[in-house]
N, C-alpha and C positions, 0 to 999 in steps of 0.2 A: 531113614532121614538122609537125605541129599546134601553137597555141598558145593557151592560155583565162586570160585575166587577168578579176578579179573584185575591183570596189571595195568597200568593207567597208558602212561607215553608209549606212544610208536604199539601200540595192543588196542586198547580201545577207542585212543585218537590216533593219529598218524603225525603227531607231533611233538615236540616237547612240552610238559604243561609248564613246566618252572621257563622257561625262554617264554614262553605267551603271557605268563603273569610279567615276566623283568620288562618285556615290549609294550606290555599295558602301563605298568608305572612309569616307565619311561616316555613315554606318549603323553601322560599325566600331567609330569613336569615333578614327579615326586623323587626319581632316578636321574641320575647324570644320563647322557646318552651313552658313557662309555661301558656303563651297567650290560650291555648286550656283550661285548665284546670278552667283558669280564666273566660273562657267565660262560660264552663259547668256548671259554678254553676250558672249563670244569665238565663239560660236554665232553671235549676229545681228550682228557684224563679218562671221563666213563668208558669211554671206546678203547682207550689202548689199556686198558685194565690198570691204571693207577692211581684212580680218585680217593681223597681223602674224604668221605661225605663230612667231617665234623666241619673242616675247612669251608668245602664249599656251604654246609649251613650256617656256617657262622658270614661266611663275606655275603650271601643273600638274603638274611632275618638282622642282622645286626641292625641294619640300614633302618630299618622300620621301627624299629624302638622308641624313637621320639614322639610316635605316635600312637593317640588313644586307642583302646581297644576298638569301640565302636568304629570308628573310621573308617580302622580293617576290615570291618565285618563290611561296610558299606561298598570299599572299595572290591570286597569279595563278589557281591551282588551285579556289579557294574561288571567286572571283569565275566562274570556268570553270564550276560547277555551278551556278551563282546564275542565268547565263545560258543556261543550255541549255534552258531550256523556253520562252524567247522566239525563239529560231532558228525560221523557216519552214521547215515540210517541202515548202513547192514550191523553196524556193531549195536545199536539203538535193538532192531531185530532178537538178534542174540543174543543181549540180557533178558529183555523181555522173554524170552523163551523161556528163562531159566527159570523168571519171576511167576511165570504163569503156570508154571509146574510144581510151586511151591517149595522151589529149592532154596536154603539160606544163600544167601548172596553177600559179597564183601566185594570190594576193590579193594588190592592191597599194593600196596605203592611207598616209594623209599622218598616220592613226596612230600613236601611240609604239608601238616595237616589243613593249613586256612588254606592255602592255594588247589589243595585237592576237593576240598568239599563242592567246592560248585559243579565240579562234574560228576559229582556221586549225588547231586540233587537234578545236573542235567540227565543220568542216565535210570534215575530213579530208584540208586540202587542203595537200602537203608543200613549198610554196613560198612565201614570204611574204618579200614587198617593203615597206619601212615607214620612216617616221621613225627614225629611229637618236640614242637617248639618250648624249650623252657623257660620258665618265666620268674620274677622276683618272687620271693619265697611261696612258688610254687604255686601259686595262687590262679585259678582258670582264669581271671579276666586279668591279671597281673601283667607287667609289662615284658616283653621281650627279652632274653638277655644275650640273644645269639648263639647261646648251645643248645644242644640235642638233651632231653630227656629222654633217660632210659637209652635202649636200644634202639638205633637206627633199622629204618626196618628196610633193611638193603642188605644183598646178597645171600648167607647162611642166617643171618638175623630175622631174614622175613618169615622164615618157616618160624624161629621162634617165637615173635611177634603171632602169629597165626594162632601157633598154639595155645600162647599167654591170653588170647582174645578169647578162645573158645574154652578154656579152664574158669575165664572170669566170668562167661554166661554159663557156665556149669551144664555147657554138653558133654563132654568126653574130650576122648581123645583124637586128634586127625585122623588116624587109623581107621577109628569107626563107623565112619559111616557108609551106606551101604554104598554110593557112588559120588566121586568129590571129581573135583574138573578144578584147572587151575592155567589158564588163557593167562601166555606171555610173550615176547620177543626174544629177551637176553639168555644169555648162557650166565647171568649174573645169577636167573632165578633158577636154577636145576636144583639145590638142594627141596624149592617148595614143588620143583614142578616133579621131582622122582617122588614125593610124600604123598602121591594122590593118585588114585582109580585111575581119571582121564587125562594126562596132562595134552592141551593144547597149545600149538606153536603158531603164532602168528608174525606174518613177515619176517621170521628169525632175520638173527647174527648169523651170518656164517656156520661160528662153533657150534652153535644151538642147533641149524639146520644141519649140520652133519650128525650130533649125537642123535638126534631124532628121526635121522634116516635110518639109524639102525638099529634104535628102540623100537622103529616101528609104529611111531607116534604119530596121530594126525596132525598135519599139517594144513595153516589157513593162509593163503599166500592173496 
């Protein structure tokens, strides 16, 4: 058995998703304009290596609270065609490959889970590992409360996260299988991307691209 994990931002778009969801609700009229600005700076926390993910999910989920579940799910859809024409057809390619080989496939992303689903319905790919929004007494369709459930699935956490998903579908362990591949950017992912047979690096960070020049890892530029 096979295994292909794929990070979301700046890996299989060349963009941020959560900045493309805050530009859509803002565009909306559902966001302040200043919403963009606010999230820019939780961006250059990510880059200089001092982001608090609780913070920034709580100042970009808080917001959406007042409203129905349904909504979200609508304004997911909307947002879903909004961004379909920015998806690469070489990365579109390259799942596909993965899919047509019969490899388990995931996106696994530090993503909120409602803003990431649409591009795991854009890239077709029926696994998705993600930030997990929590809600009034925990309820799936329950409202908002602007923290994180569970573990964030960012940095050391997302190999967790990986494993925790593959223990609940009762395959094994990450270890086992016979070739696993794990497409990312960051040097935030190294602990998921040293857990796996192939790891790939795409458009690295700097750090990423120099650990990888001397791992020996291939690299998608």
């Amino acid at each position: 058995m096979r295994l292909a994990l794929f990070d979301l931002d700046h890996t299989l778009i060349p963009f941020d998703s959560g900045m493309a969801w805050t530009q859509f609700l803002v565009s909306a009229g559902v966001l302040p304009p200043n919403a963009e600005s606010e999230y820019l700076g939780y961006c250059r926390q990510y880059v200089d290596g001092t982001l608090d993910i609780h913070a920034m999910h709580r100042a970009t989920v808080a917001p959406l609270a007042r409203f129905p579940r349904p909504l979200l799910a609508q304004w997911g859809r909307e947002f879903e065609l909004r961004v379909a024409e920015r998806v690469p057809d070489s990365m579109r390619t390259l799942v596909q490959r993965h899919l047509d080989e019969g490899d388990l496939c995931a996106i696994v992303t530090a993503t909120t889970r409602f803003v990431a689903e649409p591009f795991a319905r854009l890239f077709g790919v029926p696994h998705l590992v993600a930030t997990e929004a929590a809600t009034d007494g925990d309820a799936p369709d329950g409202a908002l409360t602007g923290e994180i459930a569970g573990l964030p699935c960012y940095r050391e956490h997302k190999r967790d996260r990986v494993v925790q998903w593959l223990t609940e579908r009762g395959i094994g362990p990450l270890g086992g299988f016979d070739r696993s591949w794990f497409y990312s950017d960051s040097a935030s992912d190294l602990p998921l991307l040293q857990a796996v047979t192939d790891p790939v690096v795409v458009r690295p960070d700097a750090k990423l691209l120099a650990h990888a020049q001397r791992a020996g890892w291939r690299v998608i530029d």
